[in-house]
C-alpha positions as CSV (number, residue, x, y, z in Angstrom):
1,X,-5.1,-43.9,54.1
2,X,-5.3,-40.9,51.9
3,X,-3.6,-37.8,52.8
4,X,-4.6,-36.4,55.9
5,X,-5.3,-32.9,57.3
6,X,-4.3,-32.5,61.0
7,X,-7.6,-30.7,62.5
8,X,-7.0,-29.4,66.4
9,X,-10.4,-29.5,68.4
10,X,-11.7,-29.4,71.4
11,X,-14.3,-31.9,73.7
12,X,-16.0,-31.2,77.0
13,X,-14.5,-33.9,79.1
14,X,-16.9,-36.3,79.9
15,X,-17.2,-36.8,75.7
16,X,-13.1,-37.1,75.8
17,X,-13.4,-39.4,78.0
18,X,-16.1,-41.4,76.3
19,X,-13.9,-41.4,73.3
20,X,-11.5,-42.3,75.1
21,X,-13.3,-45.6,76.5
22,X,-14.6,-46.7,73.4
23,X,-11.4,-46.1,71.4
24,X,-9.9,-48.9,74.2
25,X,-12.6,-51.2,73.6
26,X,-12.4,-50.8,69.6
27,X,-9.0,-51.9,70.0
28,X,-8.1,-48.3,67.6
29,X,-6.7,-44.6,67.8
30,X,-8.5,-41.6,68.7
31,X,-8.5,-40.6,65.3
32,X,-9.8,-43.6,63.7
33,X,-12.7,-43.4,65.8
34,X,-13.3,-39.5,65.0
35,X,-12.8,-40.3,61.6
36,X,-15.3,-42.9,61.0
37,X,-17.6,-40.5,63.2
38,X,-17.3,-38.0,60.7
39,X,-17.8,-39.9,57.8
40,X,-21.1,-41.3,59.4
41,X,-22.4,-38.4,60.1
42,X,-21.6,-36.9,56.3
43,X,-23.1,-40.2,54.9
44,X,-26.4,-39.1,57.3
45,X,-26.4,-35.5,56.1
46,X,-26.5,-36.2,52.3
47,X,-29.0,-39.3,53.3
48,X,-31.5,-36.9,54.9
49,X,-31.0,-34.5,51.7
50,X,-31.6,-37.3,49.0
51,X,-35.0,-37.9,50.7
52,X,-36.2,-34.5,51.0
53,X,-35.5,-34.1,47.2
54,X,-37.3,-37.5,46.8
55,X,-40.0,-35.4,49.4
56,X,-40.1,-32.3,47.0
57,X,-40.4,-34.6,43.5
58,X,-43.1,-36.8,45.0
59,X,-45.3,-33.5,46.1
60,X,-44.4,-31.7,42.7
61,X,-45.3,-35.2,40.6
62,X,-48.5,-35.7,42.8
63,X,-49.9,-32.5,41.7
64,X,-49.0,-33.1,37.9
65,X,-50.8,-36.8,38.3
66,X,-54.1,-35.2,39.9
67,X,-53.9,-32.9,36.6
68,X,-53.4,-35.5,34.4
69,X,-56.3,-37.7,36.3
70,X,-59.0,-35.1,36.3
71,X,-58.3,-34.3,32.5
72,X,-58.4,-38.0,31.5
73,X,-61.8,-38.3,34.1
74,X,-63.7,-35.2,32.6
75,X,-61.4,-35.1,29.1
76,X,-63.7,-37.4,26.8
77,X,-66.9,-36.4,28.7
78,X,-68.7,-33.8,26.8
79,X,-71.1,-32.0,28.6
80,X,-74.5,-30.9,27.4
């Protein structure tokens, strides 16, 4: 493991405790666990902010398309 960061915090009990249960039946340390927990949850976060970008570009491209559509419908028409 890299170098590490000692980081002091504090859990309502019944978490600590739930940590502390599934820590013993991952066969691993406290830290371990909190760690992988952490790097979940930052994997989630930037998941959930690639797709609203994805979101954004899709809305921002489906408006351009529509513009593109019409004038290629009613472009080569002449009216008269």
């Amino acid at each position: 493991m890299s170098a590490c960061r000692r980081i002091v915090i504090d859990l309502p009990n019944e978490l600590a405790g739930e940590l502390e249960t599934l820590a013993q039946e991952e066969q691993t340390s406290h830290e371990e666990l909190l760690c992988k927990a952490v790097q979940c949850y930052i994997e989630t976060c930037k998941h959930l902010d690639n797709i609203e970008q994805m979101k954004k570009g899709y809305k921002e491209m489906g408006l351009i398309n529509i513009t593109l559509a019409e004038e290629g419908l009613y472009g080569g028409i002449s009216k008269k």
